[in-house]
C-alpha positions in Angstrom: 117.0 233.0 21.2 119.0 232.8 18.1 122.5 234.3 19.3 121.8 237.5 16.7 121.2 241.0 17.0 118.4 242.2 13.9 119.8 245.5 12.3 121.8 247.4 10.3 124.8 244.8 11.4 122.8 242.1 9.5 124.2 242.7 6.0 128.1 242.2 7.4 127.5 239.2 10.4 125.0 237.8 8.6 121.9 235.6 10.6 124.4 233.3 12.4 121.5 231.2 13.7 120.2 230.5 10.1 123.6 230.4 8.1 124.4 227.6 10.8 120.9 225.2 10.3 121.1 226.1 6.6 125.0 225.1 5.8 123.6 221.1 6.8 122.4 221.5 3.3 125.8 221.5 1.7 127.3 218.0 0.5 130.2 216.3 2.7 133.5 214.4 1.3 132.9 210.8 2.7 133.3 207.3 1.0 130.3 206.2 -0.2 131.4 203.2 1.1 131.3 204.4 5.2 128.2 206.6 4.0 124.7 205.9 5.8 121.5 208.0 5.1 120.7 210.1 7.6 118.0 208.6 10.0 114.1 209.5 9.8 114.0 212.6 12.0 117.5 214.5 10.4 116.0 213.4 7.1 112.5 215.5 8.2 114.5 218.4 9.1 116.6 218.3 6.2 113.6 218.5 3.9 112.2 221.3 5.7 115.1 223.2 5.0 115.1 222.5 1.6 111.8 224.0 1.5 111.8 226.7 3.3 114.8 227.9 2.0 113.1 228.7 -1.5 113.9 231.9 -2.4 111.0 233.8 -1.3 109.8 235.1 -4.7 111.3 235.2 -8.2 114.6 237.5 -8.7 114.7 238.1 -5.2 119.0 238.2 -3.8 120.4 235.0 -3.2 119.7 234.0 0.7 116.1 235.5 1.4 114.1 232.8 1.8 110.4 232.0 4.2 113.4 230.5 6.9 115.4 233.8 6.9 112.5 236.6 6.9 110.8 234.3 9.9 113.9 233.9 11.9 114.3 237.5 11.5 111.2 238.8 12.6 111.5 236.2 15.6 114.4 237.9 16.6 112.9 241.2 16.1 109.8 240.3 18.5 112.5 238.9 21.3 114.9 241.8 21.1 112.3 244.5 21.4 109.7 242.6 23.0 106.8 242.7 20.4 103.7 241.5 20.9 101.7 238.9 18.8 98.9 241.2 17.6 102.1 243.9 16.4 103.3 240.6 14.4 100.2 239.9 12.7 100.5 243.4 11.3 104.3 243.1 10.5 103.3 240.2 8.3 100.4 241.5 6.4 102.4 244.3 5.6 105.3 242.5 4.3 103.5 240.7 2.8 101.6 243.3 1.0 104.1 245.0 -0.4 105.9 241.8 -1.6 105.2 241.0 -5.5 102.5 238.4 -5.8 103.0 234.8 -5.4 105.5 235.6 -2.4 106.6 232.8 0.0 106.4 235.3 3.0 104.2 234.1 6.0 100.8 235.5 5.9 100.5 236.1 9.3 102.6 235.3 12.9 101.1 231.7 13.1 102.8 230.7 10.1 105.9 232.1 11.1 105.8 230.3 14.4 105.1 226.9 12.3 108.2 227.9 10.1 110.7 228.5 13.2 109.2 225.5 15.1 109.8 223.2 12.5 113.7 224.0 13.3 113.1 222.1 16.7 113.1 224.9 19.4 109.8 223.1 21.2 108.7 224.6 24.2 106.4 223.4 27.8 104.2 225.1 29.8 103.7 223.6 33.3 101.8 225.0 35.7 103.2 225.6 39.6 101.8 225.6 43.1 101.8 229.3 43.9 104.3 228.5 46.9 106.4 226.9 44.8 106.0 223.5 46.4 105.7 221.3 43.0 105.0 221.2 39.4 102.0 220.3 37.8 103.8 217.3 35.5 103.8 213.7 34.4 101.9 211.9 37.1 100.8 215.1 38.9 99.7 216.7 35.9 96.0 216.0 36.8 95.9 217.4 40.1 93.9 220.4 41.0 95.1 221.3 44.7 99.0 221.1 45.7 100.1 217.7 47.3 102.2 219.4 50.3 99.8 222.8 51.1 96.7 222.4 49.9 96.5 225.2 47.7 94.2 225.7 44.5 95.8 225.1 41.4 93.2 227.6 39.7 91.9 231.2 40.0 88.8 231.4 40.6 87.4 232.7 37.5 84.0 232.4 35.1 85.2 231.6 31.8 85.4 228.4 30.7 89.2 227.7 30.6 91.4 227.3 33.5 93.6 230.2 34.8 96.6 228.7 37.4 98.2 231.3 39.9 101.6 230.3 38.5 103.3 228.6 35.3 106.9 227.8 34.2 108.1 227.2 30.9 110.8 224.5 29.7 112.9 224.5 26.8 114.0 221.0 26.2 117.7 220.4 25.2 117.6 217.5 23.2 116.6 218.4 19.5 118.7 221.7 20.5 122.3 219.1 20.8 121.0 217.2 17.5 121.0 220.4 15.1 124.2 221.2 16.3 125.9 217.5 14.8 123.4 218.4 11.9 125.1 221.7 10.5 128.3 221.5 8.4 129.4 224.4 10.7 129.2 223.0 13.8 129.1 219.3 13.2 133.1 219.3 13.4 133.5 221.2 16.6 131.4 219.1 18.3 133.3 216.7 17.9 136.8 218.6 18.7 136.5 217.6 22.5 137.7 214.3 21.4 139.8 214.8 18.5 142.0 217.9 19.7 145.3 217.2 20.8 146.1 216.6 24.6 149.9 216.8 26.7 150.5 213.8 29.1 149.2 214.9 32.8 147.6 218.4 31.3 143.9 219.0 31.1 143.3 222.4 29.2 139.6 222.3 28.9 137.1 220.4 30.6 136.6 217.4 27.7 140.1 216.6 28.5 138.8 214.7 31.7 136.1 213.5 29.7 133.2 215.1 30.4 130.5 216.9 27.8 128.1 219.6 29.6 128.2 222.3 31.9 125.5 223.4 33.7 125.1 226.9 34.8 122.7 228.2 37.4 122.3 232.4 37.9 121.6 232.7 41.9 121.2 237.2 41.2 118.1 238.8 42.5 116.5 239.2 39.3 112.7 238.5 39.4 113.5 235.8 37.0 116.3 233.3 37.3 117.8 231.5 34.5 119.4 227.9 34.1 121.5 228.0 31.1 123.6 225.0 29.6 126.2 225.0 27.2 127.7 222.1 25.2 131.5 221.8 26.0 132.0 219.2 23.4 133.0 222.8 21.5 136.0 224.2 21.4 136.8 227.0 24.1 136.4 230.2 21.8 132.9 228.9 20.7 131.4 227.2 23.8 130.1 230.8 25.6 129.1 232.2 22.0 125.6 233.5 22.6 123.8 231.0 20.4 125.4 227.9 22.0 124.5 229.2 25.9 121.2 227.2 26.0 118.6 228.8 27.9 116.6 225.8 29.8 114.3 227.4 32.2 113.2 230.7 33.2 112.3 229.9 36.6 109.8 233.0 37.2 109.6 235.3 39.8 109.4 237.9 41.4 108.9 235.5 45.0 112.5 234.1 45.0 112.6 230.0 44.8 114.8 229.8 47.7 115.5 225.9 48.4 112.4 225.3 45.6 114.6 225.5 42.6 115.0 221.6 42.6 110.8 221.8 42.1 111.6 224.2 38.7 114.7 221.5 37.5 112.5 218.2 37.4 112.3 218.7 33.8 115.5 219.6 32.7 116.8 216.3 35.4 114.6 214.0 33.7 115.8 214.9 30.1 119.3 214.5 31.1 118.8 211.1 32.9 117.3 210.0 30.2 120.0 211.1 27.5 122.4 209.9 30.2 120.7 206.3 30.2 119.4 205.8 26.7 120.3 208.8 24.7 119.0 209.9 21.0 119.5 208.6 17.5 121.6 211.5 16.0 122.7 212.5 12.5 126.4 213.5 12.4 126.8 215.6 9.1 130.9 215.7 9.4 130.9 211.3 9.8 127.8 211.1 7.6 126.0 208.5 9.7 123.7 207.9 12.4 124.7 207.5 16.2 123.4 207.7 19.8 124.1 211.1 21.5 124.4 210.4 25.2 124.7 213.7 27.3 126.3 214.1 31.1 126.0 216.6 33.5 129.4 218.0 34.0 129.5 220.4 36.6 127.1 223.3 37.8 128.5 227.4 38.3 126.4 229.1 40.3 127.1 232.1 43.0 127.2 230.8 46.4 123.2 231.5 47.1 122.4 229.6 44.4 124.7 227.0 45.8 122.6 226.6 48.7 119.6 226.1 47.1 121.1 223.6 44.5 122.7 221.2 47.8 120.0 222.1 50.4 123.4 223.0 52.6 123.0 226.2 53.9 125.4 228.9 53.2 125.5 231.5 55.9 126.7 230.8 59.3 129.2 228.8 61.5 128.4 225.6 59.3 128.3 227.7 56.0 131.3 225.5 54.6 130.4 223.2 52.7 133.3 221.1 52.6 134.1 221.3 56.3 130.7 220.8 57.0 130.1 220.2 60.4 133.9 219.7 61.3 134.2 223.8 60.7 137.0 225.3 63.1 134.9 228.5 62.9 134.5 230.9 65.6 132.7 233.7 67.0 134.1 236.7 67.2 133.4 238.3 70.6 131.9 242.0 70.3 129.6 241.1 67.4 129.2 237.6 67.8 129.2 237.1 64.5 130.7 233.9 62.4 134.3 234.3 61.6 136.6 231.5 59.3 139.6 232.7 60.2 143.2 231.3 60.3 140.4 228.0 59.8 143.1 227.1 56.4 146.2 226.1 58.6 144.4 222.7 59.2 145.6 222.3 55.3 149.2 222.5 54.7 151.2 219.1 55.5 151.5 218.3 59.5 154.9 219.9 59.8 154.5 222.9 58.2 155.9 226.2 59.3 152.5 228.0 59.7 151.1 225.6 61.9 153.4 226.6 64.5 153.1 230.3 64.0 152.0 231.9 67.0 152.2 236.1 65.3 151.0 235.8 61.9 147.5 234.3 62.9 145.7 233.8 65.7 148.0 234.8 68.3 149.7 232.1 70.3 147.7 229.5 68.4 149.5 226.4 67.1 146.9 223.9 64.9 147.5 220.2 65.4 144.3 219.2 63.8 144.4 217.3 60.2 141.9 218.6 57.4 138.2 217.1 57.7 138.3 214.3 55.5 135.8 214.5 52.4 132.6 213.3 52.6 131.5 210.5 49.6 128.0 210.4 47.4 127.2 207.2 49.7 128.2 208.9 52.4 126.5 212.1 52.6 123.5 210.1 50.8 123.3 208.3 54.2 123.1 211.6 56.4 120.1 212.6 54.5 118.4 209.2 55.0 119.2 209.6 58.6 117.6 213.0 59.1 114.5 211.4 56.9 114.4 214.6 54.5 111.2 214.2 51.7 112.1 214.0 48.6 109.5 217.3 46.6 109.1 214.6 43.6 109.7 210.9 42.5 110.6 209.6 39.4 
């Protein structure tokens, strides 16, 4: 989770996570005439910083602090997969063996408070076992599944509630503010607008404007990540480790198939609403306060995972998604199976040589036909309505 491998490395790359919440501390050259203080919630972080970044008893060497040992033993449990009761032990005996009056967490609860307070917040939502909805904002009291029918619970005899199936979501937001927080960072994110652009060239993706890419892994894991990355940042930083933002471990091993949309309601409604009324922000480089909007770019995905992003399906004589049904594909005729082609030569300007070349593709086949014409939102928003397909939730 924080981009940084625990080990005998540490001493030379130092925690890059830490070293990049911690630099926000440092003091900026602005007029104190264009100054503003930074708003309630930076402020809040800010002074948890300042105290957890006490050195973590007396003559200890400059940089150990409660924030550094936590984040370290964090990233200890996530690399080798630690559980909490191995944590607990972990802390007593650091702590132990500390001299008395140490600022080391007690025990693993404390070090979650510590690491929490950096704003990495995390939901648990429950799932119909057939992956039919989530168990969230309006449907959060339901017991049974809207569409099958299906329990919600186990059947069990304690007193708490076991579901068959639960998804966890990282939210994004308080993730984008640290990053205008840090000293560090605060300046790249802003290099998307400030970086210098040639007339009718667009070398990175902010040079048309846009902010976020969203990237979707379609392998056949028994786990599927959605991942985001900020491309406010300049190209050699925006696939750095610690700024690929993992957003939802949609869980397996049963893959989600045309589900997935149920697992991305979160992560949609956090983005519409930074879209529409975005977040008071702290920018540390500008020293003072504006409102971070955030738009979905793009998504990358495999084309699987393509398939069950659109809901167009990607195998088969229509498997085109931008020919759609206006495919020149064919069956070939031993194995009957789909075949696109010489299907390109619909492409190149009417009187081009290839149309009329009856040896180098299909033989004696000349193509007359213009490319299909692209279909628009409104459009292909229409088709759906037509074909009357259910939406799995509603805003």
């Amino acid at each position: 989770m924080f981009g940084n491998n625990a080990g005998d490395g540490y001493e030379q790359q130092g925690n890059r996570y830490h070293d990049m919440v911690t630099d926000a501390l440092h003091e900026a050259v602005i007029p104190d005439s264009i100054r503003e203080e930074p708003n309630i919630d930076a402020q809040r972080f800010y002074n948890m910083l300042d105290a957890a970044n006490e050195p973590i008893y007396e003559g200890c060497r400059e940089g150990l602090s409660r924030l550094s040992l936590a984040s370290r033993m964090m990233i200890i449990k996530s690399d080798h997969n630690l559980n909490e009761k191995c944590m607990y032990l972990w802390a007593e005996i650091i702590n132990e063996y500390l001299p008395e009056g140490n600022l080391a967490a007690d025990n693993f609860y404390e070090i979650q408070k510590l690491v929490a307070g950096l704003g990495l917040p995390s939901e648990m939502i429950d799932v119909c076992v057939d992956n039919c909805m989530i168990y969230w904002k309006d449907d959060e009291i339901l017991t049974e599944c809207r569409f099958c029918q299906k329990p919600r619970y186990q059947e069990t005899t304690g007193r708490n509630h076991v579901p068959y199936k639960r998804m966890w979501y990282l939210p994004i937001t308080d993730r984008l503010k640290r990053l205008y927080h840090s000293e560090r960072t605060a300046a790249s994110m802003r290099w998307h607008a400030q970086h210098s652009v040639k007339d009718g060239e667009i070398t990175h993706p902010s040079d048309a404007k846009m902010d976020l890419v969203h990237l979707v892994s379609g392998r056949q894991y028994s786990l599927w990540p959605v991942i985001l990355t900020p491309y406010n940042l300049p190209p050699e930083m925006c696939m750095q480790r610690e700024f690929l933002f993992l957003s939802i471990p949609v869980p397996g091993p049963k893959h989600p198939k045309r589900a997935l949309d149920v697992f991305l309601q979160p992560l949609t409604h956090e983005l519409k609403l930074l879209w529409h009324y975005g977040v008071q922000t702290w920018d540390y480089l500008q020293q003072h306060n504006f409102n971070m909007r955030v738009v979905l770019m793009w998504t990358i995905s495999d084309f699987p995972a393509y398939e069950m992003l659109s809901g167009w399906t990607t195998h088969g004589r229509l498997s085109c998604p931008y020919c759609m049904d206006r495919t020149d594909a064919f069956q070939l005729k031993n194995g009957r199976k789909s075949c696109w082609f010489d299907c390109h030569r619909r492409f190149p300007p009417p009187h081009h040589t290839y149309r009329k070349n009856k040896k180098l593709f299909r033989k004696n086949k000349v193509v007359h036909v213009p490319p299909p014409v692209m279909q628009s939102g409104a459009s292909l928003l229409e088709q759906i309505d037509y074909y009357g397909a259910k939406e799995t939730w509603e805003e």
